[in-house]
C-alpha positions in Angstrom: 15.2 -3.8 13.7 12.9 -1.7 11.6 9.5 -1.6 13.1 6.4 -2.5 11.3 4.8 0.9 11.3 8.0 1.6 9.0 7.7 -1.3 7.1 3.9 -0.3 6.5 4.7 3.1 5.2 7.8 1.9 2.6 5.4 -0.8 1.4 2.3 1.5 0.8 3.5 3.5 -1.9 4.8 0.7 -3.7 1.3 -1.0 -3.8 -0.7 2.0 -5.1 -1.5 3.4 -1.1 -3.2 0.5 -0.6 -3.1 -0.5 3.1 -4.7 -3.5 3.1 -2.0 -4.7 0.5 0.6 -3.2 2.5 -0.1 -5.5 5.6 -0.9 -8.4 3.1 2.5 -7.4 1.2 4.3 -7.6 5.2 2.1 -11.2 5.9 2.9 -13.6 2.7 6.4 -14.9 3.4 9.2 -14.5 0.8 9.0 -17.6 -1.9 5.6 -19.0 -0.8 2.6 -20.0 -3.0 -0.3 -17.6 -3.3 -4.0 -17.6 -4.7 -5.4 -14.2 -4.9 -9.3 -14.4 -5.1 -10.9 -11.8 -6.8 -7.6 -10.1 -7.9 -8.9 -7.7 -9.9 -6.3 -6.1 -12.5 -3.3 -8.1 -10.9 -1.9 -4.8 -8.5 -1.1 -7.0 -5.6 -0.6 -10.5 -7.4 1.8 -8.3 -9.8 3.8 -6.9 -6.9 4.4 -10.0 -4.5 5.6 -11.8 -7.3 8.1 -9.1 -8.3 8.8 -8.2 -4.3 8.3 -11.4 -2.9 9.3 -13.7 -5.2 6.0 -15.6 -5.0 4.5 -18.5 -6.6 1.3 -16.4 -7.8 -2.1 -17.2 -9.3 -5.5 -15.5 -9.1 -8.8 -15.9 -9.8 -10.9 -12.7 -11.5 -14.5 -13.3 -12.0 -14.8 -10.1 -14.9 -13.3 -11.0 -18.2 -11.8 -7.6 -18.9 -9.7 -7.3 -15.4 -8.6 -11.7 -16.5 -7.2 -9.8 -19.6 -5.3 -7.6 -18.0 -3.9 -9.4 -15.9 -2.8 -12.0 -18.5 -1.8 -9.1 -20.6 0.7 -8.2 -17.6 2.5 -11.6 -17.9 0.3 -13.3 -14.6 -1.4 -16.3 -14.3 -4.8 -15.7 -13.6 -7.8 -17.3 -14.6 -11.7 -16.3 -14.7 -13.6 -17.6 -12.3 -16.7 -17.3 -9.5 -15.4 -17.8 -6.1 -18.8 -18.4 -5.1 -19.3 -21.6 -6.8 -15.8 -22.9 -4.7 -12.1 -23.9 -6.0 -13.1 -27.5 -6.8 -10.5 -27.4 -9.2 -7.6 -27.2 -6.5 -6.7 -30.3 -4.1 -6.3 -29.3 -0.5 -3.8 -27.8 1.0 -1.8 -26.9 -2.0 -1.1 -22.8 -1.3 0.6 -21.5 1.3 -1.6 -18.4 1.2 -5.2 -17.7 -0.1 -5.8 -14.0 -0.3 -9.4 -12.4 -0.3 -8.8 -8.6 -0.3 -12.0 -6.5 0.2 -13.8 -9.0 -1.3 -15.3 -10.9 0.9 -18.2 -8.6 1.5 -18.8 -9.2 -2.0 -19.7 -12.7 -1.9 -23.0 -14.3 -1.5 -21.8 -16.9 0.4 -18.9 -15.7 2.4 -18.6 -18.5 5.0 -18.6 -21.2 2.6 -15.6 -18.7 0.7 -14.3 -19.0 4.0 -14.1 -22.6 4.6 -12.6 -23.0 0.8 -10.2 -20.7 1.5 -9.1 -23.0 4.4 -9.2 -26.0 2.4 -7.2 -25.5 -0.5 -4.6 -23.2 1.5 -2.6 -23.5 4.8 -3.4 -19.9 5.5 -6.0 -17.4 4.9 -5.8 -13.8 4.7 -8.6 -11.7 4.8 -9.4 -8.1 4.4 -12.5 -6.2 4.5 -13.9 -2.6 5.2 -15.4 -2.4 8.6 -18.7 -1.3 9.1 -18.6 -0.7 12.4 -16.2 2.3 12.1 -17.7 5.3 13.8 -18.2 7.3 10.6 -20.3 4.5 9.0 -22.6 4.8 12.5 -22.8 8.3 12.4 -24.0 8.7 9.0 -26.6 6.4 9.4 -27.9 8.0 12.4 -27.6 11.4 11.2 -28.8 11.1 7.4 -31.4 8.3 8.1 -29.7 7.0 4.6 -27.5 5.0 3.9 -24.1 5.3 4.6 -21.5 6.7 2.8 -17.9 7.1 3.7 -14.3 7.9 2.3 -14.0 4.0 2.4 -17.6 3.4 1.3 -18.2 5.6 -1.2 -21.4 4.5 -3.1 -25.2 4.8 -3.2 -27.3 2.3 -2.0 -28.1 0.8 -5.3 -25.0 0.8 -7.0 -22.8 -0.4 -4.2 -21.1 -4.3 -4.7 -21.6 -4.8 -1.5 -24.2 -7.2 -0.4 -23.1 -8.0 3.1 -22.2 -5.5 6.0 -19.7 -7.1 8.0 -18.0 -5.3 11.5 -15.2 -6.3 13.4 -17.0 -8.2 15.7 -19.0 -9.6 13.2 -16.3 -11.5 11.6 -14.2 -12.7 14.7 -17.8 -14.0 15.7 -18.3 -15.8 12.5 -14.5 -17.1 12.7 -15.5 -18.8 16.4 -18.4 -20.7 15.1 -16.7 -22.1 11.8 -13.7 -23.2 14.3 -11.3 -21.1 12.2 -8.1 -20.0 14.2 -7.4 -16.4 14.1 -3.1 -16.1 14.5 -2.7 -12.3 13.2 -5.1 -9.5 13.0 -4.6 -6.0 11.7 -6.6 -3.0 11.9 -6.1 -0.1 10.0 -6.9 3.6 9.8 -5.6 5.8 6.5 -2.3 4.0 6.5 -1.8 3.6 10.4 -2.1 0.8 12.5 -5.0 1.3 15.3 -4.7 -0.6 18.4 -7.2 0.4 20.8 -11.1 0.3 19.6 -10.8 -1.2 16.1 -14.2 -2.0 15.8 -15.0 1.6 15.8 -11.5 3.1 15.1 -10.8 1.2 12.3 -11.7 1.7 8.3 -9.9 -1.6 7.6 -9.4 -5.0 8.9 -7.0 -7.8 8.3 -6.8 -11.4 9.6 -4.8 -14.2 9.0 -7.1 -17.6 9.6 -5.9 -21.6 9.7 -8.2 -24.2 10.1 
């Protein structure tokens, strides 16, 4: 039996070193029905349909990344995950993806509880600003922080929210979302002990 550490490294390369789409790559089953929110140019959309055999749309809220993507032969349409996915019935994915994206939004746990409506599983990834690196800059600049993972200034970063480990499985409890998988991550290896200030990277997998 090949172990997932293995799987994790023969996926990486294939998804452009990625490692939250390495573990998302790993998580959708083979054949299932995905929605990829915020998909950007189509990377990982493009590569579980080709590797997994997926049923695969996405939502893109910039018009030149939608073009791409249609450009690339994948169904994806332009859209503001913000304003919900009205436009789909419940229940009708298998998977919703939201990859490091979420921190993004300006409503995140009304994203969240979308996510769960329209699909029978969620799968979430976002930077972790808990890590220890993101602490010790702030403490040792007095600015704010800037990492391998987090790269920009203050005023030109997308990110609007600052979410940590903890900070998540928190908001997960009080929305009376399930977590069944989690994954924490670390330039391309799994961490297991102290993710919430070990890890660059986390990954869940939510039901409602």
């Amino acid at each position: 039996m090949v172990s997932a550490e293995a799987t994790l490294s023969s996926i990486v390369p294939q998804v452009l070193g990625r490692e939250d789409y390495a573990i998302i790559g790993e998580m959708v089953e083979e054949g299932t029905s995905v929605l990829d929110l915020g998909c950007g140019e189509g990377e990982l959309l493009g590569w579980l349909e080709e590797q997994r055999g997926v049923k695969a749309r996405g939502v893109e809220i910039a018009p030149e990344k939608v073009r791409k993507c249609v450009a690339r032969g994948l169904s994806v349409y332009q859209g503001d995950i913000d304003k919900g996915l009205a436009d789909y019935p419940p229940q009708c994915f298998d998977y919703i993806v939201l990859s490091q994206t979420l921190q993004e939004t300006r409503r995140p746990l009304n994203v969240l509880r979308e996510m769960i409506r329209v699909g029978r599983r969620a799968i979430v990834a976002f930077p972790n600003f808990g890590h220890w690196s993101v602490r010790a800059s702030l403490l040792c600049s007095g600015k704010a922080p800037k990492t391998d993972h987090l790269p920009y200034e203050w005023h030109n970063t997308p990110n609007i929210h600052f979410l940590t480990v903890l900070d998540f499985e928190e908001t997960a409890r009080q929305a009376q979302l399930t977590i069944e998988r989690s994954y924490f991550l670390r330039r391309g290896r799994r961490i297991r002990w102290w993710p919430s200030l070990r890890a660059d990277i986390a990954v869940y997998q939510l039901k409602g």
